[in-house]
N, C-alpha and C positions, 0 to 999 in steps of 0.2 A: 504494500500500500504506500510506505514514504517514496519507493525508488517512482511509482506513477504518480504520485502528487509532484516528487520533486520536477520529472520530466515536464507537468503539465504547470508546473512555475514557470517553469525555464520558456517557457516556449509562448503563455501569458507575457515574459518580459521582452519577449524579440517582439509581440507583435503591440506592446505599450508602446515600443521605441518607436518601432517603423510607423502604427498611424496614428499614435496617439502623440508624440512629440514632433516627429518629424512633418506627416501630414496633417495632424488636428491641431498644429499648433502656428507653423509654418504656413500652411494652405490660408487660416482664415488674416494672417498678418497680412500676408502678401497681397491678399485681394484689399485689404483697408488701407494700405500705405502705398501700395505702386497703383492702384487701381485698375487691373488689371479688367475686371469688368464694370464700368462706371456707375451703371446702377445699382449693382452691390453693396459701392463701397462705404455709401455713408448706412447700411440698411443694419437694422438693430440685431437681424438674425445671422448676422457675422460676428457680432460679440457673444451672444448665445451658445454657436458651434467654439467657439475659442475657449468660454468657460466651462462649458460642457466636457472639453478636453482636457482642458489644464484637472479640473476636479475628478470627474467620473473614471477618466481614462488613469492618471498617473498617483492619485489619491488613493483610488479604489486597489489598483497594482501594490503599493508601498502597505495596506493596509492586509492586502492577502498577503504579501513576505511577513508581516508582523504574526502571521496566524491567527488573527480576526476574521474567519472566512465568511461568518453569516454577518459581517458589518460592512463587509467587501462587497459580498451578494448584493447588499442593499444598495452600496453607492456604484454597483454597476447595472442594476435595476432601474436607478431612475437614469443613468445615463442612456439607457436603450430606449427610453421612455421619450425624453429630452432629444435624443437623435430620430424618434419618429416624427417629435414636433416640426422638428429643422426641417428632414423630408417635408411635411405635408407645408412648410413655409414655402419651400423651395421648389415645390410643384403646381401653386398658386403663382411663384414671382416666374415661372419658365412658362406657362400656360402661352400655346400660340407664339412660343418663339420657337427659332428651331436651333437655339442651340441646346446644348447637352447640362443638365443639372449637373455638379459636383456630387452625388450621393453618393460615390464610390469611396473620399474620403471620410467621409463621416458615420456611415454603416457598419463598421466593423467592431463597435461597441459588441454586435450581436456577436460575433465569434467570441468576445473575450468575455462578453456576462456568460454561456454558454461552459464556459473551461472554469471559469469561477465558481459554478453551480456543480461540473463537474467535483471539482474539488471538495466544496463544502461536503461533499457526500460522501465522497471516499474522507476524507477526513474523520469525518462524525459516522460511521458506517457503525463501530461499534456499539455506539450509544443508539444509533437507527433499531437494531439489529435485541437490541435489549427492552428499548421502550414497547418494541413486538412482542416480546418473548411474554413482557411482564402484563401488558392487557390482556393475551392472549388467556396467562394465569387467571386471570382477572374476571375475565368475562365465564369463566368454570367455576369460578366459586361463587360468584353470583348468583348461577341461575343453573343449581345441581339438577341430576336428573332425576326424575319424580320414580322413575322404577328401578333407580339404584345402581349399579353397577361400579366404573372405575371412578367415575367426579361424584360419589354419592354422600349428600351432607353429613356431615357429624353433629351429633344432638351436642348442646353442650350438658356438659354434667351438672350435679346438681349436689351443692357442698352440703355436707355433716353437719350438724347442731351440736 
C-alpha cells in the first residue's frame, strides 16, 4: 500500500508542476500582462483560473505530502468545482467565435482530484475495511434471529438477592 501511494505522490507532483504551476499559473499571467487575447485580458475569470491554481492545485499537493488526504480531497474538490465554473465562463465568452477555448489548461484538476481520492482510500483502507467489519457486527446483534441458531440472542441473566 505505501510503495502505491508513494508512486501515486510522485506522479500527483509531476502533474502539480507541469499544469498547475507551469500552465495554471503561467497561462493565466501571460494572457493579463502580454494580452495575448484582448478581451481576456482585463476579464475577472482570468484571476479566478490563477487562484484556483495557485490554491487548489499547489495547496491541495503540499497538503497531500503532509498526509492530510481527506483535507487535500476537499481543497481538490472545490478546485474541480471552480475549474467547471471557469469552463462554463469560458464557453459563454467563446460562444460564436471560432476560436478554440483554453480548457485544456485548466481541466486537469480532474486527473489530480481523481489520484487524490485514489489515495485517500488506499490510505484509510484499513480503517474503510474495519468501520465494515464493525457495522457489519453490528447490525447481528441488533436484530438476532427469532429461530435461533449462530446470531441467536443471549437473555441476560438475572442477579442473586
Amino acid at each position: 500500500m505505501k510503495i502505491a501511494i508513494n508512486i501515486l505522490k510522485a506522479l500527483e507532483i509531476i502533474i502539480t508542476s507541469i499544469w498547475g504551476i507551469i500552465i495554471g499559473i503561467f497561462g493565466p499571467i501571460s494572457i493579463i500582462y502580454y494580452e495575448t487575447v484582448p478581451k481576456l485580458a482585463d476579464h475577472y475569470i482570468i484571476r479566478v483560473w490563477l487562484i484556483n491554481s495557485i490554491v487548489c492545485y499547489i495547496v491541495g499537493t503540499i497538503i497531500v505530502m503532509l498526509k492530510f488526504y481527506k483535507v487535500a480531497l476537499c481543497f481538490h474538490g472545490v478546485g474541480l468545482i471552480v475549474s467547471l465554473y471557469i469552463y462554463s465562463v469560458f464557453n459563454g465568452i467563446y460562444e460564436g467565435i471560432e476560436a478554440q477555448s483554453p480548457a485544456q489548461l485548466y481541466m486537469p484538476i480532474i486527473f489530480v482530484t481523481i489520484l487524490t481520492l485514489i489515495i485517500t482510500v488506499l490510505a484509510n483502507y484499513k480503517k474503510i475495511v474495519e468501520r465494515l467489519e464493525t457495522k457489519k457486527e453490528k447490525t447481528y446483534e441488533a436484530a438476532p434471529s427469532v429461530l435461533g441458531g449462530e446470531y441467536q440472542a443471549e437473555m441476560p441473566k438475572k442477579k442473586k438477592k
